[in-house]
Backbone bond lengths (Angstrom), bond angles and torsions (degrees), N, CA, C in turn:
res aa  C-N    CA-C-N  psi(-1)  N-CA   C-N-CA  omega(-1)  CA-C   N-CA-C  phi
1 X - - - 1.449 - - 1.536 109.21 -
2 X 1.155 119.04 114.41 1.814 124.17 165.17 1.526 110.84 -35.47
3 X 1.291 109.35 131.55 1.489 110.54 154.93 1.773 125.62 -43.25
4 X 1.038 145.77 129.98 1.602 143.21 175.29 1.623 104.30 -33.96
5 X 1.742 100.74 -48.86 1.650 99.22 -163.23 1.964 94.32 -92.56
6 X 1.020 112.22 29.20 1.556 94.93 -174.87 1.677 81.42 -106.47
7 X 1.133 128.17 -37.85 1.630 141.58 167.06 1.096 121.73 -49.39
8 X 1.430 108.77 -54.53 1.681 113.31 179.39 1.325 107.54 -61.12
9 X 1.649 126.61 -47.28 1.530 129.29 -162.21 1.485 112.24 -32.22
10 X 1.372 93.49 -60.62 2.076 92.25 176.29 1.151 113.34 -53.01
11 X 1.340 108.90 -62.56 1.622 105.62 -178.79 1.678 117.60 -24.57
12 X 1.502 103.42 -70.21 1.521 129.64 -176.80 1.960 103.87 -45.27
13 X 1.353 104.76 -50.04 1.284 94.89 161.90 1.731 144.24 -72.85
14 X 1.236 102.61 -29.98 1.476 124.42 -171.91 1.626 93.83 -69.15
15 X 1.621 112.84 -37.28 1.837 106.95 -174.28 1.342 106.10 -82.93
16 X 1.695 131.44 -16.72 1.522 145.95 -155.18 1.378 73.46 -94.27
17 X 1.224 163.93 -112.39 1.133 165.61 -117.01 1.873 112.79 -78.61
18 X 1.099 103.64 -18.91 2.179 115.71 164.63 1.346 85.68 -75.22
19 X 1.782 124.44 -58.04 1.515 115.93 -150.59 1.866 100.79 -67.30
20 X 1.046 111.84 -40.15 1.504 117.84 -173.42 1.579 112.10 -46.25
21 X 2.073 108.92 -59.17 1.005 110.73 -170.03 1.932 101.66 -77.75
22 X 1.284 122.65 0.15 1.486 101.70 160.96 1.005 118.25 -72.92
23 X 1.817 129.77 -36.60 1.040 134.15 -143.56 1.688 92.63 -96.01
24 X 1.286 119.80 -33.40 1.554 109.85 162.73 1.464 148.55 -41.72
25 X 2.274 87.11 -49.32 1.421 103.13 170.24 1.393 111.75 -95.28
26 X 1.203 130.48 -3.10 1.847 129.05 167.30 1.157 105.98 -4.82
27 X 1.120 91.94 -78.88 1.656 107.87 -154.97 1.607 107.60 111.74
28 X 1.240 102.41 7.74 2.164 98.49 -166.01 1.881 94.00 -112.60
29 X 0.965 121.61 161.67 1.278 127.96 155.13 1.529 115.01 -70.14
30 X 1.246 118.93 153.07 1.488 120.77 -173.32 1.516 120.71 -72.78
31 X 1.518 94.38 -20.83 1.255 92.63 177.96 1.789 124.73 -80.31
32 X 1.494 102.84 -17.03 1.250 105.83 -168.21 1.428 103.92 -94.09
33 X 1.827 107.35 -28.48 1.616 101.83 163.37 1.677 122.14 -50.57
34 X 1.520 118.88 -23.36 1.195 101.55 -152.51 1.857 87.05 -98.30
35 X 1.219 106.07 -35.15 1.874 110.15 168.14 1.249 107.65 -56.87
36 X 0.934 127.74 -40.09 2.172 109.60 150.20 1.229 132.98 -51.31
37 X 0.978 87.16 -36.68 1.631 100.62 -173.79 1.462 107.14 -77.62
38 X 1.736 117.64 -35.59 1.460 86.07 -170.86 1.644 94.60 137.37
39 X 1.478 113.59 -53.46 1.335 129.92 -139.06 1.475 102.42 -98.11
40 X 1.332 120.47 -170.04 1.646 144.10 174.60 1.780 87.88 -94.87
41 X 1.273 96.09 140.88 1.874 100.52 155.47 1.450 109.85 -70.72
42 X 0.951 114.58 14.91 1.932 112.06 -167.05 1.928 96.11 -107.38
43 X 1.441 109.87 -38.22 1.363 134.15 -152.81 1.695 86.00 -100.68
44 X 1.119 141.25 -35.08 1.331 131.73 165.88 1.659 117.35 -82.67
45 X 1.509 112.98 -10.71 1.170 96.30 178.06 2.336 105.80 -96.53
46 X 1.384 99.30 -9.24 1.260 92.63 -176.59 1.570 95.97 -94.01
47 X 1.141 138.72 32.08 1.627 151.25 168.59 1.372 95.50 -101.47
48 X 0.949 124.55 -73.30 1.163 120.72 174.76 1.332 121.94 -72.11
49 X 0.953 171.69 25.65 1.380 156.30 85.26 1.692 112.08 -46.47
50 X 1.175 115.15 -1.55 1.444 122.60 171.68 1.610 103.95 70.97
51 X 0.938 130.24 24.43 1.445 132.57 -176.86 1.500 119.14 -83.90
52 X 1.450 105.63 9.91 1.665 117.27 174.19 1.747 118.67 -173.32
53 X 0.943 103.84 113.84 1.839 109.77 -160.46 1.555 106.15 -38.50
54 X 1.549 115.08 120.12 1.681 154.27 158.25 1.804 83.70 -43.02
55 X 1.157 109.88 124.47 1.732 137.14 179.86 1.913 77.47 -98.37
56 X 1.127 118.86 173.26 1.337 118.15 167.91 1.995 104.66 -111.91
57 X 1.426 109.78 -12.02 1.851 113.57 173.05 2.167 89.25 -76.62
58 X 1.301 116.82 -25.99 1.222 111.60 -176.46 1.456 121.00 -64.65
59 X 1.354 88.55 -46.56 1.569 94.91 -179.72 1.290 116.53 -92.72
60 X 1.974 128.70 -27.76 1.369 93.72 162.44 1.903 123.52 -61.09
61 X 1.249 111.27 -14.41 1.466 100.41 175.42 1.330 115.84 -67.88
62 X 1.502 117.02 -16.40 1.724 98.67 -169.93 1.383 94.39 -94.99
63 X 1.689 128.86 -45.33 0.980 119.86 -159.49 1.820 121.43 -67.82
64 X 1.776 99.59 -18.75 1.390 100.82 173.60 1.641 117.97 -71.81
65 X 1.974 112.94 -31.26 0.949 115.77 167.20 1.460 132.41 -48.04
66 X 1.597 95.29 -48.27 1.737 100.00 160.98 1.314 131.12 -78.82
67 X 1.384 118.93 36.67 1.565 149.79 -167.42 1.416 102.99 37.40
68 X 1.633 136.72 17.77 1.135 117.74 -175.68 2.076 104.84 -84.82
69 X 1.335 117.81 176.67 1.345 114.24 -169.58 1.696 110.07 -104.43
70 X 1.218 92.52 96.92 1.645 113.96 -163.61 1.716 105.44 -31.06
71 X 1.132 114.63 -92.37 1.704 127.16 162.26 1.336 106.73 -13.56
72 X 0.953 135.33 -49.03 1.645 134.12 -155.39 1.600 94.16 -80.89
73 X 1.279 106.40 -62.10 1.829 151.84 176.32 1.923 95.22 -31.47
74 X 1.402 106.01 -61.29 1.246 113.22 -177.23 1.370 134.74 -61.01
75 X 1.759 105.18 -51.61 1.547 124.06 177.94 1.601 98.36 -68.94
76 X 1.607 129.91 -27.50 1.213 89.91 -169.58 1.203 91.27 -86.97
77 X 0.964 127.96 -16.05 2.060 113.29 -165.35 1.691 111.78 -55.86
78 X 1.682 91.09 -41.44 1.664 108.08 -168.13 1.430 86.75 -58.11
79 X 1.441 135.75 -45.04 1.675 123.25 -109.47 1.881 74.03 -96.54
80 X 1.436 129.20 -7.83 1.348 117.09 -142.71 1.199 123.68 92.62
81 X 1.404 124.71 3.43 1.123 110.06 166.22 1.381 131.35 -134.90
82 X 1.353 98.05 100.89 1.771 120.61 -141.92 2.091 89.90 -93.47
83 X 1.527 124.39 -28.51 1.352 103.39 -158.81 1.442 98.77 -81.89
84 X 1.765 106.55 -16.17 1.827 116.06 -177.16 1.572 117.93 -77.16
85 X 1.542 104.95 -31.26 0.973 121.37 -171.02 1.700 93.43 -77.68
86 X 1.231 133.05 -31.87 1.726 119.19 -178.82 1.723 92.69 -89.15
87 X 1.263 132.42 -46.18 1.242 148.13 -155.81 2.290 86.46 -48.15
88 X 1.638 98.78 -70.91 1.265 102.10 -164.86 2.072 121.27 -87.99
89 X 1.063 86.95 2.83 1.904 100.34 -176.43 1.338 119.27 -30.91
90 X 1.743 99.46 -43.72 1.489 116.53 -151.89 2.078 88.34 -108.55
91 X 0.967 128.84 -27.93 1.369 121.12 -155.27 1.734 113.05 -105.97
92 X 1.109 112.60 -168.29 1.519 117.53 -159.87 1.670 93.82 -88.71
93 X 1.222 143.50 24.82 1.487 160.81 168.07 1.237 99.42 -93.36
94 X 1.085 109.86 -68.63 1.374 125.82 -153.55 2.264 95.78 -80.89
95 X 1.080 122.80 -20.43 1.497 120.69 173.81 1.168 97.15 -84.05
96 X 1.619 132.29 -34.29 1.729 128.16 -157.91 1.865 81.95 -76.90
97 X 1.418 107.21 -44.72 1.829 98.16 -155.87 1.687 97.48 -62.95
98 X 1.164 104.81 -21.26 1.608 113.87 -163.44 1.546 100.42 -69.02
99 X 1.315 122.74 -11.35 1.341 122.85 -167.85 1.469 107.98 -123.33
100 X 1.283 115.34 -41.45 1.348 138.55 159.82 1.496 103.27 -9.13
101 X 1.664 96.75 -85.71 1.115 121.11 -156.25 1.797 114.25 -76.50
102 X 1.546 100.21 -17.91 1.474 102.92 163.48 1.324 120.33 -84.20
103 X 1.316 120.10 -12.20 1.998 111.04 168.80 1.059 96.19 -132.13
104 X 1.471 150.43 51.65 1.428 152.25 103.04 2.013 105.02 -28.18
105 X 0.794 85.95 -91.69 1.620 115.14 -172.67 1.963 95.01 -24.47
106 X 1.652 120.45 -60.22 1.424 128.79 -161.77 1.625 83.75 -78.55
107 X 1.277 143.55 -43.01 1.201 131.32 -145.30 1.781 92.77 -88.17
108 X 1.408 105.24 -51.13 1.614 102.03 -178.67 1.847 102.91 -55.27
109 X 0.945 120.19 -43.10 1.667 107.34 174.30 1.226 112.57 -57.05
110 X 1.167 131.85 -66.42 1.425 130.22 -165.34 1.291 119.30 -50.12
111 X 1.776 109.48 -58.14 1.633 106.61 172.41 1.511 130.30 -78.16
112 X 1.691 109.49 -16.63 1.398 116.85 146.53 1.652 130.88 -49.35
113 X 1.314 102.54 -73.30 1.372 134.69 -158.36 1.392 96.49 43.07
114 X 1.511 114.58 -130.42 1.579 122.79 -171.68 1.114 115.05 -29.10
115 X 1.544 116.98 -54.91 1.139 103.65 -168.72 1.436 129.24 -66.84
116 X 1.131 113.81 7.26 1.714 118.61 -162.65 2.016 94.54 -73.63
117 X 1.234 111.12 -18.46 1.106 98.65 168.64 1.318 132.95 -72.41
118 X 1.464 104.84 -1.91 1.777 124.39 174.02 1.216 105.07 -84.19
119 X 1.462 130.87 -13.43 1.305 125.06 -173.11 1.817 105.66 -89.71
120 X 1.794 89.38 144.28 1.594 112.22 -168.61 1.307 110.73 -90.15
121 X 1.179 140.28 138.86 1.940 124.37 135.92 1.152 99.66 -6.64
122 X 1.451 105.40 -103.95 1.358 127.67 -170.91 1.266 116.87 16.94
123 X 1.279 106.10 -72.03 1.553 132.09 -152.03 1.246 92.97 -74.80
124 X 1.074 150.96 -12.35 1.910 156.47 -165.92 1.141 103.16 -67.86
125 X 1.777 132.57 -50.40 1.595 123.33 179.27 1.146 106.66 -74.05
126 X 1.091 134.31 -56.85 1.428 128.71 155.96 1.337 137.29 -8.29
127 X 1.232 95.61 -64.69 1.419 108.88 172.93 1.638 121.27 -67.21
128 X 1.227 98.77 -38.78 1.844 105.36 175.83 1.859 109.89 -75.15
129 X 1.005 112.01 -7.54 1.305 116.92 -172.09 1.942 104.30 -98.22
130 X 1.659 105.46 -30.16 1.398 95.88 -169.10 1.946 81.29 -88.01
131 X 1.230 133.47 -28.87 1.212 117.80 -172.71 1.284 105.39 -50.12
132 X 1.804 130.10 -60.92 1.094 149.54 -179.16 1.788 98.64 -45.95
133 X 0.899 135.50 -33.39 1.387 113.97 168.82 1.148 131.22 -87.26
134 X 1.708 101.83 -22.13 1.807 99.94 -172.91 2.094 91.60 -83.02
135 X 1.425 115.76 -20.51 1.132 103.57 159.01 1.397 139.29 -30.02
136 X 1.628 99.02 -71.28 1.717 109.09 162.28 1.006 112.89 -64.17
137 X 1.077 151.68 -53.13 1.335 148.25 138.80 1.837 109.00 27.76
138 X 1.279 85.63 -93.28 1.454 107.39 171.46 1.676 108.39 -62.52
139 X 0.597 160.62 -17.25 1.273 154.79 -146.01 2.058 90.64 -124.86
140 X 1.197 113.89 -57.59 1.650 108.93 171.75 1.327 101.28 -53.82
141 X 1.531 140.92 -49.70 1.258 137.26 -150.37 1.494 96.72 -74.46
142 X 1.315 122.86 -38.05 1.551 134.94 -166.67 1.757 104.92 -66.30
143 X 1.515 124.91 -40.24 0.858 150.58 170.98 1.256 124.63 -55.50
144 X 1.429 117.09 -46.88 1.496 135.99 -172.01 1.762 87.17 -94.47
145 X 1.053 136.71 -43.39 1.578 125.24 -171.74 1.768 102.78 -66.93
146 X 1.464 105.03 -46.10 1.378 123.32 -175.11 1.872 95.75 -49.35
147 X 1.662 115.88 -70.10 1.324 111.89 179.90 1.701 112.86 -55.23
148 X 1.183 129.88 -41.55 1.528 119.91 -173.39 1.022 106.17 -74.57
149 X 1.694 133.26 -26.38 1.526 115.87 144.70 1.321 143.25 -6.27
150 X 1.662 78.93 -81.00 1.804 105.58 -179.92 1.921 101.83 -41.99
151 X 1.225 98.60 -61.68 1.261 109.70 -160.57 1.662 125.54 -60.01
152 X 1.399 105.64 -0.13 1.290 117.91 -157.42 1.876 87.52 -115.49
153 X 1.228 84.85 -11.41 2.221 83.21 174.58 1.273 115.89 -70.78
């Protein structure tokens, strides 16, 4: 069995390096990020260099300070996916995941309920992949109504 902190280490790093590149592209000085935050500029800069374990109340404070969308910002870093997680922080990706991922959870209960105990692993890539299409889906259809609009002026 792994040690807890032999597990966490990546973690702790993979978010030290999201927190860095927020605090790069902010737009704020470091010092005023960390006077939002709460903290010393000394104590936000060893967060980011990962030189002392990322609390996750720590980092949504910096990353909201650097207007990126903490929650969204976070799961992907954890999930492994640290270039999406800087890629979408700041943009309308990163607000949809921000919401996404907060009524996922109430919506899968409600129209589940019981049965959610029928639900597999398995079925998880799957499932994120048919979301991702009925996405575009919708999003081409929105597009094509939007142009036959225009055209009907």
């Amino acid at each position: 069995m792994q040690h807890p902190t032999t597990v966490a280490r990546p973690a702790n790093e993979s978010l030290a390096r999201v927190l860095a590149h927020a605090i790069d592209v902010g737009g704020k000085p470091r010092h005023r990020i960390a006077s939002e935050c709460g903290m010393h500029r000394e104590t936000l800069l060893r967060l980011a260099r990962g030189d002392r374990p990322i609390g996750l109340d720590e980092a949504a404070l910096v990353l909201a300070a650097c207007g990126a969308h903490p929650r969204a910002t976070m799961i992907l870093a954890l999930a492994g996916q640290e270039v999406l997680a800087c890629e979408w922080m700041h943009g309308e990706m990163g607000e949809f995941l921000e919401e996404f991922f907060t009524s996922l959870p109430v919506h899968l209960q409600r129209t589940l309920g019981r049965r959610i105990e029928d639900l597999r692993p398995r079925w998880a890539n799957g499932t994120s992949q048919l979301v991702a299409r009925t996405l575009a889906k919708h999003i081409d259809d929105f597009v094509n109504r939007d142009i036959a609009s225009c055209l009907t002026r």
